[in-house]
C-alpha positions in Angstrom: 159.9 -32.7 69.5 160.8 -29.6 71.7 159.2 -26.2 70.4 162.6 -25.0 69.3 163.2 -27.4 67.0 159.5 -28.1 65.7 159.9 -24.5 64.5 163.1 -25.4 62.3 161.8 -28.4 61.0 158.4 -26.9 60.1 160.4 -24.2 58.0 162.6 -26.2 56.4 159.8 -28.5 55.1 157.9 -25.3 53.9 161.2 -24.1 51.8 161.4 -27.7 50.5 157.6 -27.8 49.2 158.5 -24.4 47.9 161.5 -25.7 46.1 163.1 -22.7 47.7 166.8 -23.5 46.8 168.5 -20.1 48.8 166.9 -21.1 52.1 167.3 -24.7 51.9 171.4 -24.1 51.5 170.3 -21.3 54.8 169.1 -24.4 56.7 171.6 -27.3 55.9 174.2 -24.6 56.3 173.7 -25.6 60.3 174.0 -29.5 59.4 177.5 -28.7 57.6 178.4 -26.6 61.0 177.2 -28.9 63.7 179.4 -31.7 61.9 182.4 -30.3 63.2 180.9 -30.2 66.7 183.6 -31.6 68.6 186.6 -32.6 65.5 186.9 -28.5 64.6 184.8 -26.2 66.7 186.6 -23.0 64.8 185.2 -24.2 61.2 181.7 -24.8 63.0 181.8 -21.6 63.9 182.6 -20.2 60.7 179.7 -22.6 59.0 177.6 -20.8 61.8 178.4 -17.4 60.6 178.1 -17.9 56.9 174.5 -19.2 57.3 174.0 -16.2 59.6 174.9 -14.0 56.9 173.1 -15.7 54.2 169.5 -15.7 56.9 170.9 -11.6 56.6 171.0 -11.8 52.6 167.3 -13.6 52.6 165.5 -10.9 55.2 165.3 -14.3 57.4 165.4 -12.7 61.0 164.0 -16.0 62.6 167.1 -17.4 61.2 169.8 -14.7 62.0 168.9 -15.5 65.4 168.8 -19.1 65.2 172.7 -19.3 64.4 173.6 -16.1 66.2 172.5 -18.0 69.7 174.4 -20.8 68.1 177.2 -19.1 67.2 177.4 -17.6 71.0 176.8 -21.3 72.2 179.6 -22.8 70.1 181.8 -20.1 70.9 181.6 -20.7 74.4 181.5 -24.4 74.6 183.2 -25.9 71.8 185.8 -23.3 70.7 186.3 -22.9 74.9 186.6 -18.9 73.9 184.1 -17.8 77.1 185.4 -14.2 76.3 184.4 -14.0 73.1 181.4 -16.6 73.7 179.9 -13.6 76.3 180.2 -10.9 73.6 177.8 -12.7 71.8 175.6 -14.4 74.5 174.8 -10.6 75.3 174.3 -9.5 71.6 171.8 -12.2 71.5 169.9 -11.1 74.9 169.6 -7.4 73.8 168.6 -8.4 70.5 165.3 -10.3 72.3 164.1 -6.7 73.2 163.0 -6.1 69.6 159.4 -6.9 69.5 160.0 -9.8 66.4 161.9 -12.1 68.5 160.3 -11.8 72.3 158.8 -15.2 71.6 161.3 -16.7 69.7 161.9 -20.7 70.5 165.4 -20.1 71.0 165.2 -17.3 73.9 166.0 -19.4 76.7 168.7 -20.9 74.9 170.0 -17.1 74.4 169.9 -16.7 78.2 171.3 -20.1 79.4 174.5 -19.5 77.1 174.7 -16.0 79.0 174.3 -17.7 82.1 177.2 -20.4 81.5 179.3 -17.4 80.3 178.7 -15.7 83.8 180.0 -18.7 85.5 183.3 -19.5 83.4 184.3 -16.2 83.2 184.0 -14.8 86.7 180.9 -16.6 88.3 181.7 -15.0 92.0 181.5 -11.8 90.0 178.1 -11.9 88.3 176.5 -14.4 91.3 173.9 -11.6 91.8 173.3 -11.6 88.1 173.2 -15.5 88.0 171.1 -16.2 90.6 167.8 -13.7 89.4 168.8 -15.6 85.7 168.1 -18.7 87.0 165.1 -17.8 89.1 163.5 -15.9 86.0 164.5 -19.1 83.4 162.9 -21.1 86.0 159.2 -19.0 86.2 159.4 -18.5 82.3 160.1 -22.1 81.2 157.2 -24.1 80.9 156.9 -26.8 83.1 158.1 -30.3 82.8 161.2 -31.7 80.9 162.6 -29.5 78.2 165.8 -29.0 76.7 166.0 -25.6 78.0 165.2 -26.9 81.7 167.6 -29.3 81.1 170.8 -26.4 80.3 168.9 -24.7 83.2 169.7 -27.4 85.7 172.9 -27.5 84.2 173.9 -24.2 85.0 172.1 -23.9 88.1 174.7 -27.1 89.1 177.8 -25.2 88.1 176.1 -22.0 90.4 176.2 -24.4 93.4 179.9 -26.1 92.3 181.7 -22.6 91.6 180.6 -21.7 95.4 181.5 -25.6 96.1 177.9 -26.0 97.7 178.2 -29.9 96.7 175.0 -30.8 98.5 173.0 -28.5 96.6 174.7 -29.3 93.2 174.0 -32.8 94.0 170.4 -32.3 94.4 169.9 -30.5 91.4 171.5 -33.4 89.2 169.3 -35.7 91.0 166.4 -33.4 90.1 167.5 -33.4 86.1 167.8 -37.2 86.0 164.7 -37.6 87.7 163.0 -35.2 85.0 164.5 -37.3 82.4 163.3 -40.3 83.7 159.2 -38.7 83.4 160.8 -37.5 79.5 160.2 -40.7 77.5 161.4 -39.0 74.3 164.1 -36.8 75.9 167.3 -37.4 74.3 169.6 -39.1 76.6 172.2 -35.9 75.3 170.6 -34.2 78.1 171.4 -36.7 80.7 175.1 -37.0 80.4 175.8 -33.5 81.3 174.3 -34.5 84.6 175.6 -37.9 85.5 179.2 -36.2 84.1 178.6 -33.3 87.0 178.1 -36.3 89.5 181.2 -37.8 88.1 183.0 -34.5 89.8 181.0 -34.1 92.4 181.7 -37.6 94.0 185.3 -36.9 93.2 185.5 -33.5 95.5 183.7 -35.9 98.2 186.6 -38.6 97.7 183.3 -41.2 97.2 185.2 -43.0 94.7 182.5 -46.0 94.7 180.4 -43.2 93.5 182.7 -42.1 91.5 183.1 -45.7 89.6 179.3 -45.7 89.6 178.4 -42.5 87.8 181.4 -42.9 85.5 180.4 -46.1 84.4 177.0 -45.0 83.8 178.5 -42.4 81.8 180.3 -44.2 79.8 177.5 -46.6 78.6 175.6 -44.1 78.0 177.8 -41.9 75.9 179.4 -44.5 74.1 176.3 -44.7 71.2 175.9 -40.9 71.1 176.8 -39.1 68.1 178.7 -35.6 69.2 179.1 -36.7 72.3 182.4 -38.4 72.3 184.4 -35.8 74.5 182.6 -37.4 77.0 183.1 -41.1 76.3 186.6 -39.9 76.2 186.6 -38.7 79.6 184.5 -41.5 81.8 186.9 -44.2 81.3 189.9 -41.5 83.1 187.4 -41.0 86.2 187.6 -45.0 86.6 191.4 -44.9 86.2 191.8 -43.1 88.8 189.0 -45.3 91.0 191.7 -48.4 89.8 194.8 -46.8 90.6 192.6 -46.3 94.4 191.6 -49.6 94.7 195.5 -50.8 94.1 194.7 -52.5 90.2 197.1 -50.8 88.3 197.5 -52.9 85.1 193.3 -51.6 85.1 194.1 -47.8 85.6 196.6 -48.0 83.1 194.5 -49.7 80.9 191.4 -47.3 81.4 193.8 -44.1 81.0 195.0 -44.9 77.7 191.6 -45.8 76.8 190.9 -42.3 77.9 193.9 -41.0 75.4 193.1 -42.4 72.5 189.6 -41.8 72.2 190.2 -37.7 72.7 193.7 -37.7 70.7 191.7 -37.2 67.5 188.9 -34.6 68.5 189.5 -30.8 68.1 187.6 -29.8 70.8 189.6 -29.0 74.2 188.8 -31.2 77.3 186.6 -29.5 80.4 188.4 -28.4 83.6 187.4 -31.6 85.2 188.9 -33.3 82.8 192.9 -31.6 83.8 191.6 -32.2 87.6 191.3 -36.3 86.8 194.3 -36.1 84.7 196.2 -34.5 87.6 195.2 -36.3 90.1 195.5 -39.7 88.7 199.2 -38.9 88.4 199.5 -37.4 92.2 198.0 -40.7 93.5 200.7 -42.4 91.4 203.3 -40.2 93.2 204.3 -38.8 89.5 204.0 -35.3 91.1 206.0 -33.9 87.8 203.4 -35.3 85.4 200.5 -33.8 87.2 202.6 -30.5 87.1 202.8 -30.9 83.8 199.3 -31.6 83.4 198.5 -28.2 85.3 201.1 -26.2 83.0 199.3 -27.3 79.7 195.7 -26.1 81.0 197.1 -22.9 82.1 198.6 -22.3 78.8 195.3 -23.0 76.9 193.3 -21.4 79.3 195.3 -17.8 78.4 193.2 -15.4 76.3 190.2 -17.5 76.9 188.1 -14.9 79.6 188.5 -17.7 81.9 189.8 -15.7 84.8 187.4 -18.2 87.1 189.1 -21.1 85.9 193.1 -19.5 85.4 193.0 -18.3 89.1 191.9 -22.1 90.5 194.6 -23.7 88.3 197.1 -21.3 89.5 196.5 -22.4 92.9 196.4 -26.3 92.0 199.8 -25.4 90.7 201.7 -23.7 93.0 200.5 -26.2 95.8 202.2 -29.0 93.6 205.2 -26.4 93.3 205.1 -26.6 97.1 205.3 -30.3 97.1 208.2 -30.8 95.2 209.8 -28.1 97.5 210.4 -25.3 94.6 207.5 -23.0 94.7 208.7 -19.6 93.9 207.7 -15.9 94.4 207.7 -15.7 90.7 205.2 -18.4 90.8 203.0 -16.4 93.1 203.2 -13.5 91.2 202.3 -15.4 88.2 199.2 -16.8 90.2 198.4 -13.3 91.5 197.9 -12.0 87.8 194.6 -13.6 86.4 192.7 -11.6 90.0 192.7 -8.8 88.3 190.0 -10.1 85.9 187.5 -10.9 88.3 185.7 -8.6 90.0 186.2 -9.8 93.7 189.6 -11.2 93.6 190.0 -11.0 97.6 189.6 -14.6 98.2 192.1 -15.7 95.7 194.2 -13.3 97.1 194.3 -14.7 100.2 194.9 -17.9 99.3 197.9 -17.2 97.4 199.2 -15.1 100.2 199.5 -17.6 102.5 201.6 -19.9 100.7 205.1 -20.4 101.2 208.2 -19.9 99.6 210.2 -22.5 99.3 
């Protein structure tokens, strides 16, 4: 058991021989919250905040920290707010300058939500900032496999991606399932995030043997994991699209409303890769308008989110399909202009815009 959670269980047991009734309902509270992990990620966060405030009531600091890194986590990840997510991912990080919680077992997990915040809000922006995270997570951590190495390598992936450095990002994922394979009681939880990053990887390459291998994988290993069904949702689209490649279409069609059904019923919104498969299943199909479609629905959910990152790269996916069908627009540039001036270098996206063509 990690040092993190060794330090929760080892309270709760003490309030439980102490029949402590106030602090027991402080430490189930998070039980009650993490149940809606993926079916209502607003409630969670709600749950997260009421045991927040009750750790406030009790004089509990250990505990006001636990769920406010939580809370900044489950903004972020689950509720997709990376805006809001931020605010608190840097409440948490100044709040580890008071002498009471330098060592507390959730620090790193304080700094690695800061760190994915950085790189969905405007990675290119904060890469300076990123980069001396990671290399400060990675002297402070102790060695070997950890969950907190584990988000470390995640976001040290996404650093690569966001600069689309694929080689590197590759590595790293290699690295974390390495790791996992020396961490006999790691939770496989850990491991998906990294096979799901090869996933995308291999489908930026066009490897779609790759592709069909690391989404299989995923999909066995995701299929018995509890709070972890976003992502059994999404393995089965990644070999759509390798069916729809390889010409079986009575399969793709098959493995994409697999892919429908199983997220149809969770509350918690799908990952950019998962709008990228969507899309591009339907662009291999020639069903240009679908994939448009696809692409106008994640802009729309991605508004008001601090996504800038993200909003800017859709925006570009969209007006090249606009281009396609022959009826991009300057209103449509325009449109894609707008999110730039969020991020703090918008140059590059800019240009790209720029030199597209009106129809």
């Amino acid at each position: 058991m990690s040092e993190r959670w060794q330090a929760f269980h080892e309270q709760k047991r003490a309030f439980e021989h102490a029949g402590d009734k106030e602090r027991l309902k402080m430490v189930r509270t998070f039980d009650e919250a993490f149940a809606h992990i993926e079916t209502n990620p607003i409630e969670m966060v709600q749950r997260l905040r009421s045991g927040r405030d009750l750790a406030r009531q009790l004089g509990e600091p250990w505990w006001v920290f636990f769920y406010e890194v939580w809370m900044a986590n489950a903004i972020a990840a689950n509720v997709r707010d990376s805006l809001g997510g931020l605010r608190q991912a840097l409440h948490c990080v100044n709040e580890l300058r008071k002498p009471r919680l330098q060592h507390h077992p959730w620090r790193f997990s304080a700094c690695n939500t800061l760190l994915g915040c950085y790189l969905e809000t405007d990675p290119l922006g904060h890469l300076d900032a990123i980069r001396q995270a990671l290399k400060q997570l990675d002297r402070e951590l102790p060695p070997g496999p950890s969950e907190d190495r584990y988000l470390m390598l995640s976001n040290k992936r996404d650093y690569y991606i966001v600069q689309s450095k694929l080689k590197q990002a590759e590595a790293v994922a290699i690295k974390h399932q390495s790791l996992f394979d020396a961490d006999r009681g790691g939770s496989t939880w850990y491991l998906v995030f990294a096979i799901m990053d090869l996933c995308w990887i291999a489908f930026r390459r066009k490897d779609w043997d790759g592709l069909a291998h690391h989404a299989e994988h995923a999909e066995k290993i995701t299929a018995p994991l509890e709070r972890m069904q976003l992502r059994w949702a999404e393995s089965p689209l990644w070999l759509a699209i390798v069916a729809r490649r390889r010409g079986d279409e009575m399969a793709a069609q098959r493995r994409r409303r697999i892919a429908e059904s199983r997220i149809a019923h969770l509350g918690k919104r799908p990952a950019e890769e998962h709008h990228d498969a969507l899309a591009h299943f339907h662009e291999v199909g020639g069903d240009l308008e679908a994939a448009l479609a696809v692409r106008d629905e994640q802009i729309a959910k991605l508004q008001g989110t601090g996504r800038a990152f993200h909003e800017c790269a859709t925006h570009l996916k969209r007006c090249r399909l606009l281009a396609r069908l022959g009826r991009l627009s300057a209103a449509d540039l325009d449109l894609a202009r707008e999110p730039a001036a969020r991020l703090k270098y918008p140059e590059a996206h800019l240009r790209q815009v720029n030199r597209m063509t009106i129809q």
